[in-house]
N, C-alpha and C positions, 0 to 999 in steps of 0.2 A: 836460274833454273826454277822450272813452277811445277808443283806438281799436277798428274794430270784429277781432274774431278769437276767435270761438265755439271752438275745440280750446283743450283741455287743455294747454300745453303751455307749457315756461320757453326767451324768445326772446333772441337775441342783440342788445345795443341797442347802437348809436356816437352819439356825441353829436360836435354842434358848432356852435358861437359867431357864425357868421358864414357857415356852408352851406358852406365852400369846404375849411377846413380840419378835421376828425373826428378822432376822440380813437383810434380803433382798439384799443381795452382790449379789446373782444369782453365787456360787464359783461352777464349773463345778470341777466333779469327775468321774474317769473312775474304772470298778471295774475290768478291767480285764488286760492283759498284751496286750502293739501295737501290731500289729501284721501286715508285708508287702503284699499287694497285686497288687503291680504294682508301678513299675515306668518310668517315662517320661520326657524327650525324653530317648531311648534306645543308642541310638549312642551320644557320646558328643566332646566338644571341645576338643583336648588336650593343648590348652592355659588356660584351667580351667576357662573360661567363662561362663559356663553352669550352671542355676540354676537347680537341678531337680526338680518336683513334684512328693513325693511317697505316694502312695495312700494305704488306709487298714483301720482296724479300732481302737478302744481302744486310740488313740493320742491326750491326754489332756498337755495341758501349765501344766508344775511341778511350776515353779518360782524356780526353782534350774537348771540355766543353768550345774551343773556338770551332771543330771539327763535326761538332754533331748541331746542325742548325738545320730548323726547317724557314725555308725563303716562305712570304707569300704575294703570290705576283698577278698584277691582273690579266684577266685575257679579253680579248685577244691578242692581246697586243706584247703577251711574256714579258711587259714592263712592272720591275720589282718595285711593289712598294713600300711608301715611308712613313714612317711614325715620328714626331718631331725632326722630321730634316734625317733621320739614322733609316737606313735598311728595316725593312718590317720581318725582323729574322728569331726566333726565339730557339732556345735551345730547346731539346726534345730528351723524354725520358724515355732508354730502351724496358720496354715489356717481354720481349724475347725476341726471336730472329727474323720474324716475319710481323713485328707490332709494337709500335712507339707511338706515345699521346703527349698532346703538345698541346699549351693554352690557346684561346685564341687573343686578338686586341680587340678592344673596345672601336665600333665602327666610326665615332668618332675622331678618334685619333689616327685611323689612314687615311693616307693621300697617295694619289695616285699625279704625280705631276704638281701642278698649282690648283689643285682640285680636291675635291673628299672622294672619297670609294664609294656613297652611295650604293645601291641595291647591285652592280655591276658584280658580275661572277667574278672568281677568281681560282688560283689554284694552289695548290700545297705545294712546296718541291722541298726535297731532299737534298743535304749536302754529300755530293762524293768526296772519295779520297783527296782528289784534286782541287779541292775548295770550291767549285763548281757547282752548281743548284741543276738536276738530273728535269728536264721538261717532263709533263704529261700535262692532258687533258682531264681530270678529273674537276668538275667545276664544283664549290661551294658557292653558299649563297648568304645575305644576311638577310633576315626577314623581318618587318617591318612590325613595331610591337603594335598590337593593338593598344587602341584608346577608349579607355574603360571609364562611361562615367556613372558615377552615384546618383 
């Protein structure tokens, strides 16, 4: 049984044993899978200094960091890349229910295949419930530092 409630949106639930007495924890629940709508800044460091912010909705604290990951995958080609041979996946801090920031990697250390990531777009995804990374098109970039001389 699901309740019905069609919005987007992660609700506040009190539980209780017997109807009379409620737990008052205020444990926030989202009913539906994250979902990406933006992220910010579009261009980032390639020292991996960059915090993003990705914005969207459905983005509740699990308390199981293996559950809250953000993938990052090149495109075109939705091939997830890797950081030392491992998934290029970091865990994400929730901000509230439509905003979680996540670090980014230094552009040196992805690879895409037997290759580096180089200046090639790529994208945020979100972990659903299902352990699954949610696709979108929103491209990030790294941008090329200038060379500054004295």
């Amino acid at each position: 049984m699901y309740p019905e409630y069609p919005s987007p949106e992660t609700l506040t639930v009190d539980v209780s044993m017997n109807g009379i007495d409620w737990s008052g924890d205020k444990v926030q629940f989202a009913y539906i899978d994250p979902f990406v709508l933006g992220v910010k800044p579009r261009l980032i460091s390639p020292k991996g200094t960059t915090t993003l912010l990705v914005e969207g909705y459905g983005m509740a604290h699990t308390g199981d960091d293996s559950k809250q990951q953000i993938a990052f995958k090149h495109y075109p080609d939705n091939k997830l890349l890797t950081v030392a041979g491992k998934p290029a996946q970091k865990v994400y801090k929730v901000l509230n229910e439509n905003q979680v920031e996540v670090k980014t990697f230094p552009l040196s250390e992805l690879n895409n295949g037997d290759k580096g990531q180089d200046y090639d777009p790529f994208t945020v995804n979100i972990m659903n419930p299902d352990g699954e990374f949610d696709p979108n098109d929103i491209f990030i970039y790294y941008y090329a530092e200038p060379d500054v001389k004295k």
